[in-house]
FIVOMI-762917 format. One record per residue (C-alpha): residue in one letter; y, z, x. Coordinates in steps of 0.25 Angstrom, whole numbers, always signed. Each point is the difference from the previous one (the first is absolute). Layout:
REM residues N
+-------+-------+-------+-------+
| titor | north |    up |  east |
+-------+-------+-------+-------+
|     a |     Y |     Z |     X |
...
+-------+-------+-------+-------+
This chain:
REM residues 284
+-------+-------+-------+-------+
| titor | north |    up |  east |
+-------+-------+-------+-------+
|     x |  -170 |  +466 |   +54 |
|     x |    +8 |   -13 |    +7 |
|     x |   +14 |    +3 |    +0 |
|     x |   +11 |   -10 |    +6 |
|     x |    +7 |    +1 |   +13 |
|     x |    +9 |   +13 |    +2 |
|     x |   +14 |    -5 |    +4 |
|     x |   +16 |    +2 |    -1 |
|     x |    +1 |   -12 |   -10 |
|     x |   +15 |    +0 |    +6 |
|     x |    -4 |    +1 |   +12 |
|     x |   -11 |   -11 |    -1 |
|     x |   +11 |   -10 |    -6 |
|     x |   +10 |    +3 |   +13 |
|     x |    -9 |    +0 |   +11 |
|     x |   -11 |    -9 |    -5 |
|     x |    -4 |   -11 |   +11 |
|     x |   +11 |    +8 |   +10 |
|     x |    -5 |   +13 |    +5 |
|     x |   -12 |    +8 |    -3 |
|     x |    -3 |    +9 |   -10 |
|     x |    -8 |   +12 |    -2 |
|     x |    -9 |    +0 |   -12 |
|     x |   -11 |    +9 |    -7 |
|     x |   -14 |    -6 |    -7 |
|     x |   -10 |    +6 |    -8 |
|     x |   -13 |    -5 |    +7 |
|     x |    -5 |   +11 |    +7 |
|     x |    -9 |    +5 |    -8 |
|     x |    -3 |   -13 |    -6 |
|     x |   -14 |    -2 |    +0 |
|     x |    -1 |   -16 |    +3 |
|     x |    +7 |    +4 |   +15 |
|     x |   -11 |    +9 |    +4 |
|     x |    -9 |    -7 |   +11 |
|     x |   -11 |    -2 |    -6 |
|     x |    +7 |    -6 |   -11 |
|     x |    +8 |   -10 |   +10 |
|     x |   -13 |    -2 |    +8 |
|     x |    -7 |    -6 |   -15 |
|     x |   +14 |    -8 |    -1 |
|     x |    -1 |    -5 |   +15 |
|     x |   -14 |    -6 |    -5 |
|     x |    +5 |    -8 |   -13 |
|     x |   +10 |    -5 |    +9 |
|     x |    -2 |   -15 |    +7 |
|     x |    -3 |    +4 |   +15 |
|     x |   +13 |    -8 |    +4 |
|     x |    +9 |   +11 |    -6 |
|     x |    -6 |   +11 |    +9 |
|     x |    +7 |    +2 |   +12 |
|     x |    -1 |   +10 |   +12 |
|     x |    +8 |    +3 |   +11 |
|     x |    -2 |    +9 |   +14 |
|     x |   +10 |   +12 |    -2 |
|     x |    -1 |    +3 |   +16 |
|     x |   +11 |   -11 |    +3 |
|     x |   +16 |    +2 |    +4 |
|     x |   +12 |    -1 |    -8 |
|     x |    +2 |   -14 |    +4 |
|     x |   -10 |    -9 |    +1 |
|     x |    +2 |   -11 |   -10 |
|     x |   -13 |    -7 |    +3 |
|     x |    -9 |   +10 |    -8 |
|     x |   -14 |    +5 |    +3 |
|     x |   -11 |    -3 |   -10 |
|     x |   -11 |   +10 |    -1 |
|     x |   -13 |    +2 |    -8 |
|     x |    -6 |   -14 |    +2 |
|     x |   -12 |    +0 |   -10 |
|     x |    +1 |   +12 |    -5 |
|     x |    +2 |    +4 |   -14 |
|     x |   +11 |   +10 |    -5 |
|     x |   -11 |   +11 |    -4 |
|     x |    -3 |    -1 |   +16 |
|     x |   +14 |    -2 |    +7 |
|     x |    +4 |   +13 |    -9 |
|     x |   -12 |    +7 |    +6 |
|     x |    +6 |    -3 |   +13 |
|     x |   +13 |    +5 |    -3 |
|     x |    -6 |   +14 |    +5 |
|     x |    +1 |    -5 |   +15 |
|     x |    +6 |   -12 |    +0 |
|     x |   +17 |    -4 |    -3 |
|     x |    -1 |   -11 |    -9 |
|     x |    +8 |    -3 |   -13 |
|     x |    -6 |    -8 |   -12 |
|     x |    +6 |    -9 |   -11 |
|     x |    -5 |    -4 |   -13 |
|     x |   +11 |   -11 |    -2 |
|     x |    +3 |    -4 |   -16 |
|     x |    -6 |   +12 |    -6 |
|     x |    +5 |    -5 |   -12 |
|     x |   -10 |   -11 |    -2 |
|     x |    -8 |   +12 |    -6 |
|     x |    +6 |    +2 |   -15 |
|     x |    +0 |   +18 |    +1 |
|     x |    +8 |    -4 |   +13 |
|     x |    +9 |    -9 |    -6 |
|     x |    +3 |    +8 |   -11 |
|     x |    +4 |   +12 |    +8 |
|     x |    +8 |   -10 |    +8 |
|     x |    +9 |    -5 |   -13 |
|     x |    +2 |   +15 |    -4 |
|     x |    +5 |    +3 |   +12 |
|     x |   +11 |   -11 |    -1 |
|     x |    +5 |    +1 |   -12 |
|     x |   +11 |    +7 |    +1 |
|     x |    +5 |    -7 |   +14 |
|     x |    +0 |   -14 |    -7 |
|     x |   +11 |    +5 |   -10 |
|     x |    +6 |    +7 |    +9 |
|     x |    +2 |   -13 |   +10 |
|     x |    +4 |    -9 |   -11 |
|     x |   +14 |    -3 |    +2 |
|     x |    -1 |    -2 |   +15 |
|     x |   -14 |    -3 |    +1 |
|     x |    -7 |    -6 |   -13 |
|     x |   -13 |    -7 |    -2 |
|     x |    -9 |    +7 |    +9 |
|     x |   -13 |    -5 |    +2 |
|     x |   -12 |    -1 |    +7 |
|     x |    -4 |   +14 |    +2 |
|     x |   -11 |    +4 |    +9 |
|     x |    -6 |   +13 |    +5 |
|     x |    -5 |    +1 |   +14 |
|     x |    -7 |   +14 |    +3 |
|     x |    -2 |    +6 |   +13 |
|     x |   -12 |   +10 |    +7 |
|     x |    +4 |    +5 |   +12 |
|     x |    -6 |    +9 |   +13 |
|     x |   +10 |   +13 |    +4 |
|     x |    +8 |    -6 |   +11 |
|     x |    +1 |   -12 |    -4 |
|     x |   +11 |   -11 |    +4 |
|     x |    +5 |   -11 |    -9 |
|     x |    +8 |   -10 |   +10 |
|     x |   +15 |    -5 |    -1 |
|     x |    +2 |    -7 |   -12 |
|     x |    +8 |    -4 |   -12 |
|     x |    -5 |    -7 |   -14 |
|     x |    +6 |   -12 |    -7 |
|     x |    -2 |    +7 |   -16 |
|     x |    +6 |   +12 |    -5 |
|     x |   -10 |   +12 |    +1 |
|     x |    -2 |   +13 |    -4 |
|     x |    -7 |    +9 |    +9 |
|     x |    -8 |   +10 |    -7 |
|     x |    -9 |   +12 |    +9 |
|     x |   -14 |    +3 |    -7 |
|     x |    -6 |   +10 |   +10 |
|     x |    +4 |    +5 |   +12 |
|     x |   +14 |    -3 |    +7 |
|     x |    +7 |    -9 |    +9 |
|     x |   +13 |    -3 |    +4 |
|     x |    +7 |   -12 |    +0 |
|     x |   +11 |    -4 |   +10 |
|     x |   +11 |    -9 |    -7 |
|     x |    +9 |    -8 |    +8 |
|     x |   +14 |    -5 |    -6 |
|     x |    -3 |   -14 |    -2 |
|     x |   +16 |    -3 |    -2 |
|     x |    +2 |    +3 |   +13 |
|     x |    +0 |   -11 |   +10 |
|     x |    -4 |    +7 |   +11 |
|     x |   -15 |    +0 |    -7 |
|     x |    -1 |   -10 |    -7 |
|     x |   +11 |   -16 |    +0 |
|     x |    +1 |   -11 |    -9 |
|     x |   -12 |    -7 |   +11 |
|     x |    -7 |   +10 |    -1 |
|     x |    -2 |    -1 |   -17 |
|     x |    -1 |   -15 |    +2 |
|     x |   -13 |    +2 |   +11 |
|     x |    -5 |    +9 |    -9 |
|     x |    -1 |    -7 |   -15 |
|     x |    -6 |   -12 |    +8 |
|     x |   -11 |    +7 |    +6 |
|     x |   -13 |    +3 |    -3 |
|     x |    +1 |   +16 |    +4 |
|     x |    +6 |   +13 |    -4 |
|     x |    +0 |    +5 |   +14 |
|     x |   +11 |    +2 |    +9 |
|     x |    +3 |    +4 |   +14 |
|     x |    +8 |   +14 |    +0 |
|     x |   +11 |    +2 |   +10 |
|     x |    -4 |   +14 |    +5 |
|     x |   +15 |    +4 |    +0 |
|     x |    +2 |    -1 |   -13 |
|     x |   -11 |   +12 |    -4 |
|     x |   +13 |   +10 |    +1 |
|     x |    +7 |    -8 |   -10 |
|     x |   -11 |    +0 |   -11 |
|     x |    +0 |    +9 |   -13 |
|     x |   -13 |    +7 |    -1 |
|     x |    -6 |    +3 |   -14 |
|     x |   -11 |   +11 |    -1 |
|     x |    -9 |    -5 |   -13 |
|     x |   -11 |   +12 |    -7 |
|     x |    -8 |    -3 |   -12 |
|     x |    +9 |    -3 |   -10 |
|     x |   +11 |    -6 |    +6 |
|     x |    +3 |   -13 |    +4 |
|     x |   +12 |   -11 |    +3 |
|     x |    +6 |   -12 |    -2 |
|     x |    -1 |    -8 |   +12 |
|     x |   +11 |   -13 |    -1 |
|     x |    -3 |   -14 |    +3 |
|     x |    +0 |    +0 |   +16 |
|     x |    +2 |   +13 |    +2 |
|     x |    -7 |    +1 |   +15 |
|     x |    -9 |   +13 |    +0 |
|     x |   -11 |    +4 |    +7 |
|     x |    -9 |   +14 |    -5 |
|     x |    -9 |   +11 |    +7 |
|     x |   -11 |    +7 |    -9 |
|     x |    -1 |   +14 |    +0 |
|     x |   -12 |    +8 |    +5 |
|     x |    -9 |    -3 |   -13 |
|     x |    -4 |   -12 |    -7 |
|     x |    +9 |    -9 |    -6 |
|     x |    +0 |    -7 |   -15 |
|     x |   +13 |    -8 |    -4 |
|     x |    +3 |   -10 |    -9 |
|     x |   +10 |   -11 |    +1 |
|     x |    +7 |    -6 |   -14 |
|     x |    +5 |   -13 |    +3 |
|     x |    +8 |   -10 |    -7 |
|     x |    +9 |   -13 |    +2 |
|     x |   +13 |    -3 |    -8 |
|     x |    +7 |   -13 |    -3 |
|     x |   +11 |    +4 |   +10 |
|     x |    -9 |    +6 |   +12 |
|     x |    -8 |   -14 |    +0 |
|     x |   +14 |    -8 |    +2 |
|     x |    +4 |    +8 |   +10 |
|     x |   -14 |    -4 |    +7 |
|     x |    +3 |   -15 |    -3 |
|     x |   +12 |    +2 |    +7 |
|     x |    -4 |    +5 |   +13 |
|     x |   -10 |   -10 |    +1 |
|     x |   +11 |   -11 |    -2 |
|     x |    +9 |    +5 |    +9 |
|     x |   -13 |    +3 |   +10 |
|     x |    -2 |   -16 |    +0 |
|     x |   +17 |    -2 |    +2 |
|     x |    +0 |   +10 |   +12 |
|     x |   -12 |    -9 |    +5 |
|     x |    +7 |   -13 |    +0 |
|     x |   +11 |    +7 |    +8 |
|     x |   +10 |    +2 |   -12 |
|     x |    +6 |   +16 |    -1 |
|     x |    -2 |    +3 |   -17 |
|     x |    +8 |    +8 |    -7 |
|     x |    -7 |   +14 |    -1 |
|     x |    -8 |    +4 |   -13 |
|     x |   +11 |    +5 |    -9 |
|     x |   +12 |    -4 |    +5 |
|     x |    +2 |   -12 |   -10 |
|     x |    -4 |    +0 |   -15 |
|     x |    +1 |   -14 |    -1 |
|     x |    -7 |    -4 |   +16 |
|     x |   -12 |   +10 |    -6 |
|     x |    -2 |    -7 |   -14 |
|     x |    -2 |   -12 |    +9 |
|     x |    -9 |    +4 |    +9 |
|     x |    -8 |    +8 |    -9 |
|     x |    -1 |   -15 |    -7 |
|     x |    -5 |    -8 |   +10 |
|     x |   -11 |   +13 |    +3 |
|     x |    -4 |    -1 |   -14 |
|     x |    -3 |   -16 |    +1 |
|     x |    -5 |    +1 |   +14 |
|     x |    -9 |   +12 |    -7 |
|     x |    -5 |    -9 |   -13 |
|     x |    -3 |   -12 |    +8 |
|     x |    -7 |    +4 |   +13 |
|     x |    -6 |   +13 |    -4 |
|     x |   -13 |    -3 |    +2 |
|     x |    +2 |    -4 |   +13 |
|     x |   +11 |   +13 |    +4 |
|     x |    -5 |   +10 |    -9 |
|     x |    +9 |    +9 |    +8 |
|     x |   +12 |    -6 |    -9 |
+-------+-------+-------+-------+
């Protein structure tokens, strides 16, 4: 039985998009999360959604190590045992039983969001299969995500990203006109991070650049990730794209959220530089 996202709805409508929040799920005994069951997924999916990853990196290292070269997912499991790697199975969702599980999930969080945050959209499910120990580099995401441990545990270091000591306006606007969620960590910011402990069961909501690295436990690993895009978390990426490019032609833009009026524009002008070069800048 599939049941929605556990949450404070109260909660969930403050602190949406603003700080994380702990949450409880109902897949850890569900059946279609089990690995042979995700191995049969990994199969139906197009190769270019598999992904893996070497776990035996550092907390920093923005430029990312690839791992399994030709293997299938069945073998870079199986090497799990003795090696440190992490696996992804990227839009889960293509898959219908997926996709179902993923709406259920949700469908309490949409109503929930809808006076501050309506019309979201695009939802996606990333699952994860990771080796005991391994480590998930520096990071934030650009859609809202929720989080949700399967099997096994991990913890998850949060970093405040309101506070400009981790992360400034030209930070945001490097970052939403690149290519990569990796970010280089500043080593003297790990006494400053929040560090949340996830069994199976639990689960957070991770905000929209919120910076975070995470250390898997002593077993493997199986996570989902349940993402979506909303009207207003789009704009905002307009926006720090538009100011990126003012910043480039030597101009000081007003920072994201200090005008209504300066904001509307820009994410504007995003949205016609988005409908008529897309195909050349898909990262708009």
């Amino acid at each position: 039985m599939i049941e929605p996202i556990e949450i404070d709805r109260g909660r969930l409508r403050e602190d949406f998009e603003v700080r994380p929040i702990r949450v409880k799920h109902s897949l850890a005994h569900n059946p279609l999360f089990e690995i042979e069951a995700l191995l049969d997924a990994a199969d139906r999916l197009p190769p270019s959604l598999i992904e893996c990853n070497a776990g035996n990196v550092p907390i920093s290292f923005p430029e990312g190590k690839s791992a399994g070269d030709g293997l299938s997912p069945r073998q870079i499991v199986e090497r799990m045992h003795n090696e440190k790697l992490w696996l992804g199975l990227k839009k889960i969702d293509l898959l219908p039983e997926y996709r179902e599980i993923i709406e259920v999930l949700l469908s309490g969080v949409g109503e929930s969001i809808s006076d501050t945050h309506p019309g979201i959209n695009n939802f996606e499910g990333y699952v994860f299969i990771s080796s005991a120990g391994t480590i998930v580099p520096y990071h934030m995401d650009t859609e809202h995500n929720f989080l949700l441990q399967i099997r096994g545990h991990k913890a998850m270091y949060m970093l405040d990203h309101a506070d400009p000591a981790v992360l400034r306006e030209e930070d945001l606007e490097r970052y939403y006109t690149n290519t990569t969620r990796r970010m280089r960590f500043d080593p003297a910011l790990h006494s400053c991070a929040d560090k949340w402990c996830l069994e199976p069961g639990e689960g957070m909501h991770v905000p929209v650049t919120q910076p975070h690295y995470v250390e898997n436990g002593d077993n493997l690993s199986i996570s989902l990730s349940v993402t979506f895009d909303t009207p207003r978390q789009q704009a905002r990426a307009r926006i720090y794209k538009v100011n990126h490019h003012i910043r480039q032609l030597g101009m000081r833009p007003s920072p994201y959220g200090s005008s209504n009026v300066r904001d509307n524009l820009k994410s504007a002008v995003g949205l016609m530089y988005q409908k008529a070069f897309f195909r050349r800048n898909p990262s708009w």
